[in-house]
Structures are given as structure tokens and as C-alpha cells.
Residue, then its C-alpha position, 0 to 999 in steps of 0.5 A: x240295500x234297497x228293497x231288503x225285508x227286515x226281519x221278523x222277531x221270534x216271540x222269545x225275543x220281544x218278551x225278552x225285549x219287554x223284560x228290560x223296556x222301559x214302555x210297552x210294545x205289541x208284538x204282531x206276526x214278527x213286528x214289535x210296535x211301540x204303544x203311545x201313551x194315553x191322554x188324561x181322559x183316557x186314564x181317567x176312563x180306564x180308571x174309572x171302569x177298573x173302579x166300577x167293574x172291581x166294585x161290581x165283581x166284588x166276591x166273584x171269582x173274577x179279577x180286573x186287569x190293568x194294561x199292565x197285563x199282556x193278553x196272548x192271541x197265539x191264534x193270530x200270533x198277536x200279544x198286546x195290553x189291553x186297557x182293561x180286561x176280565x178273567x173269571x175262574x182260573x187265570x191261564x198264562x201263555x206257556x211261553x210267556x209268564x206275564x201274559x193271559x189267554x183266557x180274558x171273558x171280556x176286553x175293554x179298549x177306551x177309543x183315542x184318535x190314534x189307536x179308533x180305526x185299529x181298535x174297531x179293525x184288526x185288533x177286534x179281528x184277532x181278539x174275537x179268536x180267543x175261545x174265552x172271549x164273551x165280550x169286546x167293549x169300546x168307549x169313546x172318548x169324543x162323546x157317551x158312547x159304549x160298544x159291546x160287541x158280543x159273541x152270539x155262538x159263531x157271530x159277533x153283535x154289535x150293541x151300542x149305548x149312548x148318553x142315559x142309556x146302560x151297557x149291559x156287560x153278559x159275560x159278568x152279568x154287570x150292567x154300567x151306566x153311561x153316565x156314571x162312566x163318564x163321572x170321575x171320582x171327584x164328580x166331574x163330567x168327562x167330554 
């Protein structure tokens, strides 16, 4: 039938669609929306700043999260995996989602072609409506490049860190070089 809206998914039913898939999706206002999988610079990326945070909050109550981890936007009626994310003090779940977190300090999203435009529009727009949110970090995967956007009371700033340079991450009083960031365990340079 032309023209016919398709119908929106409840919440109940994408978590209980995630339970048996066999990949990830999001769920946006209704509509469920697979996620493409990575490229080897991203795991590495994403790898690499799991590392260096986990080394970092070593001994504080803080854990690193992988994409693995659901983050519930009940605000803007949004689950999605994050790359990485942070929660310090107490991990809240959704009350009606066991595998999702609401309360991430900071957010890390590695930029790829195809999620770039999302990561820096609506997806930002949703996660600044979580009341923990201290921090929202990009990285880049074309050049050394780090953006954190930062909650300043009702304002979101925008520092930006580049080759030679060190992103200063509040939230967790942690501070990363650029350059170290884009050096993989074995010493390679990435991009």
C-alpha cells in the first residue's frame, strides 16, 4: 500500500530483539537502526583510549565502558553504544532495560565517514540531555585531532586539540596526549 507509515517499535520490543541479535542496533524514537561495524583504525583508536583511560582511573571509582554497554537517553527516547564511555561513583541502569546505563560522566565517539555528520548533529543533540554528561569527545580518524565538547552550566564549549597538543578531559581530571593517542601498543603511528 503506497504511502502506509511503518510502524514504530516500543522500547520492550528492540531490547528484546538486541537479546538474540547477532549485531547491534540503536533504537531512535520507534525506529531500530543497525550499526555498521568499524575499520581496523577505529578498533585500534577505541582500543587505545580504553587503555590509556583505564591506566588513568586506575584506583578511582570510575569504570570504562566498551560499545558493548547500551547508554539509555530516555529524554530523547534514544538507546545507542557509545564507543567508549565513563561512569564514576554508582552505575544507574534504565528500569527497563538491565543492560543499559544512564549515568556516563563522558562519552567518547572515534569519527568514521559514515557515522562524522550523526556524531557531531543528532547524536551530540540527545547526549547533551543526559544530566551526568560532563563530556562529549570526538576523534578523528583522517588527522590528530580531539574535540571535547564540555558542559559550562546550560552551555556546551567546544575545545579542540590537534597534533602536539593535550586534551584535557574535566570530568575525570585526566589529560591525554594526542600523540600518544594515536600510537598503538606496538609504536605504530595511526593516520
Amino acid at each position: 500500500m503506497a504511502g502506509a507509515a511503518k510502524r514504530l517499535a516500543t522500547y520492550a520490543e528492540y531490547v528484546a530483539g538486541e537479546a538474540g541479535a547477532t549485531i547491534k542496533h540503536e533504537y531512535v524514537g520507534g525506529r531500530i537502526l543497525a550499526m555498521a561495524g568499524g575499520s581496523v583504525e577505529h578498533g585500534r583508536l577505541v582500543t587505545r583510549l580504553t587503555v590509556l583511560l583505564s591506566a588513568a582511573l586506575a584506583g578511582r571509582p570510575c569504570v570504562v565502558l566498551p560499545a558493548d554497554v547500551r547508554v539509555r537517553i530516555r529524554a530523547a527516547d534514544r538507546a545507542t553504544y557509545p564507543d567508549v564511555h565513563v561512569i564514576c561513583g554508582q552505575v544507574e541502569r534504565d528500569p527497563d532495560d538491565e543492560h543499559a546505563v544512564v549515568n556516563p560522566v563522558v562519552i567518547i565517539e572515534v569519527l568514521s565517514d559514515s557515522t562524522a555528520e550523526t556524531d557531531r548533529g543528532d547524536e551530540l543533540a540527545d547526549y547533551r540531555r543526559l544530566r551526568s554528561l560532563r563530556e562529549y569527545v570526538l576523534v578523528s580518524q583522517r588527522e590528530r585531532r580531539v574535540d571535547v565538547y564540555r558542559r559550562d552550566g546550560r552551555r556546551w564549549v567546544l575545545d579542540e586539540h590537534l597534533r602536539g597538543e593535550r586534551a584535557r578531559l574535566e570530568a575525570l581530571d585526566v589529560t591525554l596526549d594526542v600523540d600518544d593517542l594515536y600510537v598503538d601498543g606496538l609504536g605504530a603511528i595511526v593516520s
